[in-house]
N, C-alpha and C positions, 0 to 999 in steps of 0.2 A: 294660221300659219306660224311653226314657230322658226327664229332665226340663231343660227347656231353664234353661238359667243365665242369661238373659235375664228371662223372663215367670213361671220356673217352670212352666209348661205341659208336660204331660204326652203325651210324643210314644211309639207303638210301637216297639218295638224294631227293629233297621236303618236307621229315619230318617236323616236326610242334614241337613236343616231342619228348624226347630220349625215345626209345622202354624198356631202364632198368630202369630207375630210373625217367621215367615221368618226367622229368625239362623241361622246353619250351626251343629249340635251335632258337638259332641266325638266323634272314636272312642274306639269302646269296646274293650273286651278282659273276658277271664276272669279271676280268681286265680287261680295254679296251684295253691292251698292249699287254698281254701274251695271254689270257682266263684263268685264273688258278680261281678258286672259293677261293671272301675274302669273308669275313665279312661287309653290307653292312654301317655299321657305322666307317669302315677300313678307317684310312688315306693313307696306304700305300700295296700296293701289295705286301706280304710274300714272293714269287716267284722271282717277276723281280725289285721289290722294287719303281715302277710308283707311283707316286704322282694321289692318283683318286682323290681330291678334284678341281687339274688340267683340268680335264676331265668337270668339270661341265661349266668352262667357254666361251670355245668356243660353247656349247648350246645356252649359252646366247647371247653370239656376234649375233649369227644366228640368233638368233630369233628378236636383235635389226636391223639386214640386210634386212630380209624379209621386214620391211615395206616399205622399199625404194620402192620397185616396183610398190606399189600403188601409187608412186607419176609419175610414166611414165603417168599417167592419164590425167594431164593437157591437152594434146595434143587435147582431147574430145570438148575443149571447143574453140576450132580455129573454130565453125562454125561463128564466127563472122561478118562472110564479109555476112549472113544472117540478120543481126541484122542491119549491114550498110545497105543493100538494104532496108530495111523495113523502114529505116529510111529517105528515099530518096524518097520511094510512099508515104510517109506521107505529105512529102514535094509538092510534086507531085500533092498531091491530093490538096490542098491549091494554087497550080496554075494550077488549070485546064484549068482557060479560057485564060491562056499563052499557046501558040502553041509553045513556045521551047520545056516545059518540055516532047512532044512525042521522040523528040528526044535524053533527058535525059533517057527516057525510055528505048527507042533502044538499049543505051548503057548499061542498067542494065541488058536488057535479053542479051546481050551477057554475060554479067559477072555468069550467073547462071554457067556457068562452072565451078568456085571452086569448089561448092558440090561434083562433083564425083572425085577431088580432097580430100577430107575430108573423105570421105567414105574409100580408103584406109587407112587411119590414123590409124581408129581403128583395121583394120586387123593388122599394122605391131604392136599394143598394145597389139592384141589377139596371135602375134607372142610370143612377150615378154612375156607375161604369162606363155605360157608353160614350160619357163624356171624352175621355182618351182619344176617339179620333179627331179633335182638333192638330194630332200630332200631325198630320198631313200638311198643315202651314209651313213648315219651312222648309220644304221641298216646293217649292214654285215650278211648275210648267214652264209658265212664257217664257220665264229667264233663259235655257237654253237656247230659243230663239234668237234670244238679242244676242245672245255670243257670240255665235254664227256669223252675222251678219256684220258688225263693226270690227271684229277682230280682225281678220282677213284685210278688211280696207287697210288699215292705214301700215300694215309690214308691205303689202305691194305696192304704196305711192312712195315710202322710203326707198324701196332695191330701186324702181324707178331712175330715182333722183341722183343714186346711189350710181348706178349702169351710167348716167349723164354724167358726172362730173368726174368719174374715173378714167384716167386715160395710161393704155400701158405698153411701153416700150421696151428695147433691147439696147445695150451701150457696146460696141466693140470695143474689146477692154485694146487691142494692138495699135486700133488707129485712134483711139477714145472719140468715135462717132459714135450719133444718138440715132435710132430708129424708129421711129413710133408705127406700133403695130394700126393696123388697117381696122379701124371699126366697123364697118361696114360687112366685114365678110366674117364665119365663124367660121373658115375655116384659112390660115396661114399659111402656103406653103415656103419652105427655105429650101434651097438650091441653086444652082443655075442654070443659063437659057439650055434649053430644051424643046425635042419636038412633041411632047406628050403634056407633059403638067407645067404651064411655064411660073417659074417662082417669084413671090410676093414679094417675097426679101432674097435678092440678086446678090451673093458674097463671091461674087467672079472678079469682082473686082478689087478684092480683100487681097492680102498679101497670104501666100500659101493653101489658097484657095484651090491647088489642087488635090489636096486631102479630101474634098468635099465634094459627095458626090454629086450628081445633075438632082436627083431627086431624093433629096438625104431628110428632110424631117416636117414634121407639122407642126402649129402650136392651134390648137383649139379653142374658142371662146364659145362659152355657156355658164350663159348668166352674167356673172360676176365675176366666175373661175376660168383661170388660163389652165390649158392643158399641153405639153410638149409630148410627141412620139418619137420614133425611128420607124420610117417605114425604105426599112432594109439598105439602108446604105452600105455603103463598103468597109468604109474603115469607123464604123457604129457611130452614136450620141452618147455625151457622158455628161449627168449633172452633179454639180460639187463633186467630180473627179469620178465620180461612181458609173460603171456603164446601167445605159438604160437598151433592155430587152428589145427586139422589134415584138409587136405586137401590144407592149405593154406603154403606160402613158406616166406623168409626172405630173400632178399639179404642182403648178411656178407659183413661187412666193417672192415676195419685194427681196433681193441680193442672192436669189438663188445663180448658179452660173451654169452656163448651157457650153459646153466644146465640141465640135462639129468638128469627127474625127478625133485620130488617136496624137497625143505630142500635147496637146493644149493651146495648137499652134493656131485658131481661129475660134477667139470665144466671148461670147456675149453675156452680161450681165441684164438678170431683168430685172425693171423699175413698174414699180406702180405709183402716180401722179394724181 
């Protein structure tokens, strides 16, 4: 799970964007050490505190090693004692009408026997080669598994602890009373008494409170994040002065300001504690 550095919102793993507040998240990466998920522009591992920057050097060593192997290749070119023959019927040929040179001859076709000396060569070359798939080593299997598994724990016993100790209210800026929103339910209603939806937060008793309709707003809790609507009042919702759409929602930030109805004549400040 990654948590957005923005909202702190708790996004799945692969995200691209925080699901609340759209900001583009961080890539991620593994430890080579632990598997714990850092950041992949992290100097250091949060968890086990590994130097990743460490990690990149022995790649490269590797990659300076591998070329060695193409030098065991030389060994290809020992057909030489081919090049010596040929240079010998050359000679050969230049004394033909010398009757030693059959028996320089003689001696050349015995020597044809290196070649099937040479011919192993390249086998024990093609031996050597297959060495290369040790490259398979730093690609680890199980590691993925452990990623899986610890990462995830401990972003969820943080929002946890996170959801416990957060508590979040509404200030009425006209009478400068506090409200603190209901934990309990994710869903807020604001208004007044009514025979349909009766309201969580009661402003009937608010100065000018008739601006505000019986059934004028929601604030939503999920997760972490507050959400405000209009759902259709009369004379709208407006935050930091701006009207908010019915149908459409707000997430609320610590000093944002919520006005119930038009005038600015009934308005709440929200707090997060």
């Amino acid at each position: 799970m990654i948590v957005c550095p923005n909202c702190n919102h708790p996004n799945p793993n692969g995200a691209v964007q925080c699901e609340a507040c759209y900001t583009p998240l961080p890539a991620t990466s593994n430890c080579p050490n632990c598997g714990a998920t850092v950041q992949a522009d992290a100097a250091f591992c949060g968890q086990c505190g590994f130097n990743l920057h460490s990690a990149a050097a022995p790649a490269a060593v590797a990659a300076t090693v591998a070329p060695e192997i193409p030098v065991q290749a030389p060994p290809l070119v020992t057909p030489d004692p081919l090049l010596d023959l040929l240079q010998p019927d050359a000679l050969g040929i230049n004394q033909q009408p010398v009757a030693v040179p059959p028996t320089a001859v003689a001696a050349e076709s015995t020597s044809p026997s290196p070649p099937p000396t040479v011919a192993p060569e390249p086998v024990a070359v093609e031996a050597a080669i297959p060495s290369p798939p040790p490259e398979p080593e730093p690609a680890p299997a199980p590691e993925p598994e452990l990623e899986t598994a610890p990462a995830p724990a401990a972003p969820a016993g943080v929002s946890r602890t996170q959801l416990q100790q957060v508590t979040a209210r509404v200030v009425h800026i006209q009478s400068d009373r506090e409200i603190e929103l209901p934990q309990s339910l994710s869903v807020i209603h604001i208004g007044k008494p009514n025979d349909r939806i009766p309201p969580d937060i009661d402003v009937s008793g608010f100065s000018n409170s008739e601006i505000v309709s019986r059934i004028h707003a929601d604030i939503r809790v999920e997760g972490d994040a507050y959400y405000v609507e209009d759902v259709g009042s009369s004379n709208g919702t407006y935050i930091n002065n701006l009207p908010l759409l019915p149908g459409n929602r707000h997430r609320l930030r610590p000093g944002d300001r919520i006005s119930l109805g038009k005038g600015d004549l009934v308005t709440f400040i929200f707090q997060l504690t």
